[in-house]
Structures are given as structure tokens and as C-alpha cells.
Phi, psi and omega in degrees: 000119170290122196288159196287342227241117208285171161321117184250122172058038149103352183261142176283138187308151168271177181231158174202145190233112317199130162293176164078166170083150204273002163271160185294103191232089176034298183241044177287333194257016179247125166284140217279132157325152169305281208231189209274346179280330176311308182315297193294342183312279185305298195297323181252070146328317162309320160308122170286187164305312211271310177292344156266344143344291180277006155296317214260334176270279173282358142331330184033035175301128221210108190289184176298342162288353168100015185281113169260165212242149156262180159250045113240047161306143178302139173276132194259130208271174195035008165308180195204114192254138160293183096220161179268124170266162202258104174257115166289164175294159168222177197269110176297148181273147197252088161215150171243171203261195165198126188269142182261332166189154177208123186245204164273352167276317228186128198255115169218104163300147154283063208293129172284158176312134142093008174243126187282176174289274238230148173290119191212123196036242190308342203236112163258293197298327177242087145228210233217319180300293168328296196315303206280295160013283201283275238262333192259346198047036180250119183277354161263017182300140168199136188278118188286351169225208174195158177233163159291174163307314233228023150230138204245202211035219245282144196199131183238124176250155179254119182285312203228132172298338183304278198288011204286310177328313167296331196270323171321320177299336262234326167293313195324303190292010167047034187260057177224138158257132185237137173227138165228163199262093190209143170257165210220131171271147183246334138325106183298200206262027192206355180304154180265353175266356170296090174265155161119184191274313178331274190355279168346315190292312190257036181266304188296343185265312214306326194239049161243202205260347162287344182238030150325095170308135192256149172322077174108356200265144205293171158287135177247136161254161201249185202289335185300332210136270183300174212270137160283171162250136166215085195254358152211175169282031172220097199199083181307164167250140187284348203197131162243079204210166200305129192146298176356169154194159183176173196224099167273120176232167205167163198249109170260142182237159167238144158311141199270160186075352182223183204253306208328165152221166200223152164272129183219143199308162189141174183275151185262158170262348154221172182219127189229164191235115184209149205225093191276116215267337166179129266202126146257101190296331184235075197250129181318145163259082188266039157090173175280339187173108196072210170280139130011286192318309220286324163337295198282338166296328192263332173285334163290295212300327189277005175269311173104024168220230206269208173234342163287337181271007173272301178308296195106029168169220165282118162271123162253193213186123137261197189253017184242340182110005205236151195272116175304124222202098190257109174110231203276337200241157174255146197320091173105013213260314195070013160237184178288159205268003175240152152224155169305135165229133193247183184234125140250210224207129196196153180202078171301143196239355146200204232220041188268165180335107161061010159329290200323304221272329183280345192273326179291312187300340197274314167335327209083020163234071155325168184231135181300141146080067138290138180258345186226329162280120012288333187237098182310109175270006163071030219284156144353212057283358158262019221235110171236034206270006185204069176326177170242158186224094206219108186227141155261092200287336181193138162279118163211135169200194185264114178319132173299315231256290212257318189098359185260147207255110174262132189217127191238146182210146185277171179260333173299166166209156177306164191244110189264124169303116180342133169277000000 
């Protein structure tokens, strides 16, 4: 149901829905209060008066005609009530959006690193929707998919609620082909070309309980033929070079409390495609997601020792995010301060949580500036020193509306390692 009550500052009203009454619901079989302050009562117990007050005022709480309510309006039972909720300012993300087309249908962005699509948790005001919202003046804009924060390019908004269902559909229905763009360390984790504290971490995770062979777990093939093994997310490929190819498919879950999401036995739910398009044999190793220290702090607490004895020596830091490395080696590490980084070519075939990024980690290939894969580092969310470098390069699919095969391909690129 489309709230009665348009968007304050590009954020969309909340809803909150009333017990009782015959249509089906959650609390359809509790009986309902007289009127909406008895209601607000029970449910916020907690709430002075006064703060349900400014519900009701500066709040504009609103039944579904767009009716504003008191609190001692008859409560209309199992209705389903508006209001504007009190979002503090934040701290601008210092990035911008860039638009890639725009018709009478349809908004198609370029979304940069570290800006969510959508208000999510932390980021209400800065997101990518509230922005265009706000700076563009159209309060209906709303985004038919979604990328993560820390991944950037093509990102599709729906201009009119009339037609918004067909391009929605359009996803539900898996007809849109998508392709992105990522660069990837290629050296497992025992590779002589992996440098950094990263390694450490994940010589220590590989015989933990995420890289457990699950029970049953489907097979990936690869482009030669034989079958890969995908018995966990840290399963190295033994050998990699331009060309590769492979198909993973696997049941992903995320876990309640934590960002990881894991592969686990079960029917699977996702499917990816990856294609390795060219290799940099001698790419500085500037950590997976942040700094070298920070790595190396999270990866000692999870060894359950220093963060020097994970690194296999001295983390050095700079203040820019890059591991200081004096010479050929990084200080104290005993591996080389470079490893191969490859560019692939990648194509989910459905559309879950850290599908790319959990499917590359499960290959043994992280994707460069990951904040969370192999090793949650618990990153900033200000912190814009290690992009992740995960891009969504091209859209294609058959207009619901006009019957025309439309393809938006981005304008961002990937940050390529020094050569």
C-alpha cells in the first residue's frame, strides 16, 4: 500500500499496523483498543505522552486516506497508519552521483562507492535515493534493485508509480542480465604471491568452521570440464590465468548477528558465473579492506594472539591506508610486499546478499578493498581510503513497456593496481 503521506526530505513515511480487523495479518486475532492513543499505549509503553503527542503532530499520523488521527481517534481496527519519523542530520558521504539515462520511466545512475541505494540503518539522509529525491525534486523516485554500499555503478530508479511494477517484475523474474566488473587477489592463502597480514588471517580462517566441507554441497564447473570443489567459502583454485572460467552454484545463508553471509549445505540459491579477463603479476599488496594494522588487529583477535604474530611479523600503516613496505618485502612479513591481481568479468544469475563477493572468497579469490571477506574488519563506515573494487558495468534487458532491448553500461572503472 502507497502511503497517503508524500516523502519529508526525500524519506519515505513509516507504517505501523493497528490489531484486529478481517483482513490478514500478523495480529488480525488480537483484539483491538478503542482508539489510536489506547493502541500507542500498549504497543510503546515506554513513550511519554508527550512523545506520542508529536506523533500525532509533528508526525502527521494518518490513517490510509491520508486522514490525520488523534489520540483520540476511534482506532480503525487492522488499518494500517503513517506517520513522518525524526531522522537526525548526518555526515555527508563526500561522493557524488552521476546520471547515466533518463527517460519518463526510469532514473539510471551511475552509484559511487560508500553510498547506500536505500536507507539502511545507519545512512537514512545519504543514500543515493534521499539524495536524488531532495536535489532533483522528484519525491517518487524509488529504486528497483539495490547494490551494496561499498559497491558502485549502475543503479535503476522507477520516475512513476503507475508503470514502477512492470520494471520491478522485471527483476523479480530474473529477465534482466547483469554484468559487473571486479578486481580479485589470485593467490590462495598459502600462495607465495599473497602478501600482508590478509594472508595470516586467512591461513587461520581456512581450517575453521566456514571452510568446513558442507555435507552435499553442490558441485562448480569449471570452464576445462572437471568439476571444482565447493566445499567451502576458502577453497583456493589451484591455478589461475586469463582465460579461467567457472560457474558456482551453492546455497547461501547469512547468519543472524554478524555481516558474513556463508555457504551451506541445501538446495542452492545462488548462482554466479566468472570469467578471468587479465592479470597483473606484480600488484602492490595494499590489504583487502583498509589498512595493513587494521587487518592485522582483526586477524590477531580472530588467531586468538597479536596482530604481529598473524601478520608473521611488524603491520606497518600509513595514513593514507596503504601497508608501508620497505622494499621488496613488507617489513617483517616474510612474504613478498606484491601478488597477482586479476579483473574479472562476473554474472549473477540471482541476485542474493554478497552473492559476487562470497562466491570469489569461496573460489580463494577476494575482491581487492573487501572489508568483510575473507575477514570482517569491522570497517568505518567513514573510512573511504580502500574502495572495494566491485562494479556494476552493464544492464540489459527488454523494455516491459516499449518492447525495446535497452543496455546502460557505466561510466565508473575499477582502480587498477600500480603496475
Amino acid at each position: 500500500m502507497r502511503s497517503p503521506l508524500p516523502p519529508r526530505d526525500g524519506i519515505t513515511a513509516q507504517r505501523l499496523r493497528a490489531p484486529g480487523g478481517r483482513r490478514t495479518h500478523p495480529r488480525a486475532s488480537e483484539t483491538p483498543p478503542a482508539t489510536v492513543g489506547e493502541w500507542l499505549r500498549a504497543d510503546f509503553p515506554e513513550a511519554s505522552d508527550a512523545e506520542l503527542e508529536a506523533l500525532t503532530t509533528r508526525g502527521e499520523l494518518s490513517d490510509e486516506t491520508g486522514r490525520r488521527v488523534t489520540l483520540t481517534s476511534l482506532l480503525i481496527p487492522g488499518g494500517i497508519y503513517f506517520f513522518h519519523r525524526e531522522f537526525p542530520p548526518e555526515e555527508r558521504v563526500p561522493v557524488e552521483i552521476s546520471v547515466v539515462h533518463e527517460d519518463a520511466e526510469l532514473l539510471v545512475i551511475d552509484k559511487p562507492h560508500f553510498l547506500a541505494s536505500t536507507p539502511n540503518g545507519r545512512f537514512v539522509r545519504e543514500c543515493a535515493v534521499t539524495r536524488l529525491r531532495v536535489e532533483r525534486g522528484e519525491p517518487d523516485l524509488v529504486a528497483i534493485h539495490r547494490l551494496d554500499r561499498v559497491t558502485a555503478g549502475l543503479l535503476v530508479l522507477s520516475r512513476r508509480p503507475e508503470t514502477r511494477g512492470a520494471y520491478q517484475r522485471l527483476f523479480q523474474e530474473r529477465r534482466i542480465r547483469k554484468t559487473y566488473r571486479a578486481l580479485a587477489w589470485l593467490d590462495g592463502p598459502s600462495g607465495a604471491g599473497y602478501a600482508g597480514p590478509e594472508a595470516a588471517a586467512r591461513e587461520q580462517i581456512a581450517g575453521g568452521p566456514l571452510a568446513r566441507r558442507a555435507a552435499g554441497s553442490p558441485a562448480v564447473t569449471g570452464a576445462a570440464g572437471p568439476a571444482l570443489d565447493s566445499a567451502g567459502p576458502v577453497q583456493p583454485v589451484a591455478e589461475v590465468s586469463a582465460g579461467w572460467a567457472a560457474c558456482r552454484v551453492s546455497r547461501l545463508h547469512k547468519p543472524n548477528g554478524g555481516r558474513q553471509v556463508v555457504e551451506v549445505p541445501g538446495a542452492p540459491n545462488a548462482r554466479t558465473e566468472a570469467r578471468l579477463l587479465r592479470v597483473w603479476e606484480s600488484a602492490p599488496a595494499e590489504g583487502l579492506g583498509g589498512t595493513a594494522a587494521a587487518v592485522a588487529e582483526r586477524g590477531g583477535a580472530a588467531a586468538g594472539g597479536t596482530a604481529a604474530a598473524v601478520a608473521g611479523g611488524t603491520a606497518a600503516a600509513t595514513g593514507s591506508g596503504e601497508q608501508a613496505a620497505g622494499g621488496p618485502a613488507a617489513a617483517g612479513s616474510g612474504r613478498p610486499a606484491r601478488g597477482r591481481v586479476g579483473e574479472f568479468e562476473l554474472h549473477p544469475h540471482t541476485g542474493r546478499t554478497h552473492q559476487l563477493r562470497v562466491h570469489m572468497n569461496a573460489w580463494g579469490m577476494p575482491l581487492v578493498g573487501d572489508p568483510v571477506y575473507p575477514v570482517d574488519l569491522e570497517p568505518d563506515p567513514y573510512d573511504f581510503s580502500s574502495p572495494l573494487q566491485l562494479l556494476a558495468s552493464r544492464l540489459e534487458f527488454r523494455d516491459p513497456l516499449s518492447g525495446e532491448e535497452r543496455v546502460f553500461e557505466s561510466g565508473l572503472g575499477l582502480r587498477p593496481p600500480m603496475e
